[in-house]
N, C-alpha and C positions, 0 to 999 in steps of 0.2 A: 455830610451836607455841604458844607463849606467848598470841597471841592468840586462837585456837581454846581455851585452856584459860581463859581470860578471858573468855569465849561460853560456858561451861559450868558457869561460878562458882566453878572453879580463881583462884586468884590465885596461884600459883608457891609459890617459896620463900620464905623471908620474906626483907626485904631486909639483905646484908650478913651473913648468917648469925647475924641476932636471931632471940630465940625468941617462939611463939605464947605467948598470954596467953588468960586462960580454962580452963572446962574441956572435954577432948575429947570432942566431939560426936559424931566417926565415925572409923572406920578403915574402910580402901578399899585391898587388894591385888588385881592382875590379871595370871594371867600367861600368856600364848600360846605355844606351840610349834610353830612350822613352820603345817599346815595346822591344829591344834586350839586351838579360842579358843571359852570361852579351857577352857585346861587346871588354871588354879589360880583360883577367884574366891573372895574373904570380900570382907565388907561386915557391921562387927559398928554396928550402933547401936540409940539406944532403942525401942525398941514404941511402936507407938501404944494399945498396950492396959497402956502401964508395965510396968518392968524392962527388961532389953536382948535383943536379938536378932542370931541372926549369919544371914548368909544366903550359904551357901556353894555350890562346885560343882568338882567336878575331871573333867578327860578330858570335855569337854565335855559330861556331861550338864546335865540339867535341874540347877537350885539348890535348894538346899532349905532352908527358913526355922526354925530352931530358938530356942530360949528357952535363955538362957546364964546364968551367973551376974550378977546386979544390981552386982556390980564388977570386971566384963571389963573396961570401959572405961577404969576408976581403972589396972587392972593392964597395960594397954595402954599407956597415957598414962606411967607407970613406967618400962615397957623404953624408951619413945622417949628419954625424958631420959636412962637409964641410958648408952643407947648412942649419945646426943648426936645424934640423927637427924636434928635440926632442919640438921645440918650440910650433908646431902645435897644435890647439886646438883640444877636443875632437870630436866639429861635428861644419859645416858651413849649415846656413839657410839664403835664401833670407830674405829682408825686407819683400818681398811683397808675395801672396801664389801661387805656380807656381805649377800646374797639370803636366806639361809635361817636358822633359827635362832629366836632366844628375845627376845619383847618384854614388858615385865614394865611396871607400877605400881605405886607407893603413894601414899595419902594420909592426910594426919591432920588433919583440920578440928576445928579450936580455935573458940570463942566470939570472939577474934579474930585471926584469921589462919589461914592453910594450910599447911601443908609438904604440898608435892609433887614429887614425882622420878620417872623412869623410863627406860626404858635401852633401847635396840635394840642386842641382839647384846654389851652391853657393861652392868657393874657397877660400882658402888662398889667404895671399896677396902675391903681386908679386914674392920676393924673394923664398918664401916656396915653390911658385907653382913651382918654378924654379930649386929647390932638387926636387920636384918628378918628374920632367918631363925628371931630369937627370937622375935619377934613372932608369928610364921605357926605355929613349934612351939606356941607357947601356944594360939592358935588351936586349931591339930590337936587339943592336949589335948582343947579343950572338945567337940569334933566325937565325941573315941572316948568322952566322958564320957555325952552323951547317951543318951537312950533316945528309945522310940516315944510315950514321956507329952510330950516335949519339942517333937517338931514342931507348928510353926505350918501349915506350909503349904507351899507350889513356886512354882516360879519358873519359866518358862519359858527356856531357853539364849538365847536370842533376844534377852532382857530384859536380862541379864546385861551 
């Protein structure tokens, strides 16, 4: 795994559970259920036209690119430190071997360094779950905040 995510410009955790330096340049959640992938996607970073952009998608439609507030990222980059997320290991597996079920991402690309985690079938414990899931609520927020002035544009599922 490690080195497929090394092939992708993943570089894991940071090592030893030090924290990223810089400031965060993107957030990256993914999460699949069973047959639908994915079922939860954000990807908030900058525009290439300035300000930030989040590019979401749930129950496998199309994503869709919208215009967010210019300090998503600041407020992103907050809850990770808040809920010490830098902690997260690089991937969670059941004990036991589970065929079906729920495979999930996250990433937070600093200026230098990664934090990356993800899970087949299996979480962090309570606290961590408890940064991303504030993470993604803030997200949500900015999703029901939007209007029709805010969309960028789509994304194909496929691209996702």
């Amino acid at each position: 795994m490690s080195m497929l995510l090394s092939l992708f410009g993943c570089h894991g955790n940071m090592e030893n559970g030090s924290k990223p330096e810089g400031a965060l340049l993107s957030y990256q959640y993914r999460r699949s259920d069973m047959r639908i992938s994915p079922s939860v996607y954000y990807l908030v970073e900058p525009s290439e036209k300035g300000g930030v952009q989040l590019t979401w998608a749930k129950n496998a439609s199309d994503g869709t690119v919208i215009r967010v507030e210019d300090d998503a990222l600041v407020k992103i980059d907050a809850l990770m430190w808040q809920y010490k997320l830098y902690r997260l290991k690089e991937n969670y597996r059941p004990l036991a071997h589970v065929l079906d079920g729920t495979m999930w991402s996250v990433r937070f690309r600093y200026g230098n360094g990664t934090v990356y985690s993800g899970g087949d079938n299996a979480w962090p414990g309570t606290n961590l779950k408890a940064g991303i899931d504030a993470v993604n609520a803030y997200i949500d927020s900015l999703i029901e905040a939007a209007d029709e002035a805010d969309i960028i544009g789509t994304v194909d599922r496929m691209d996702l």
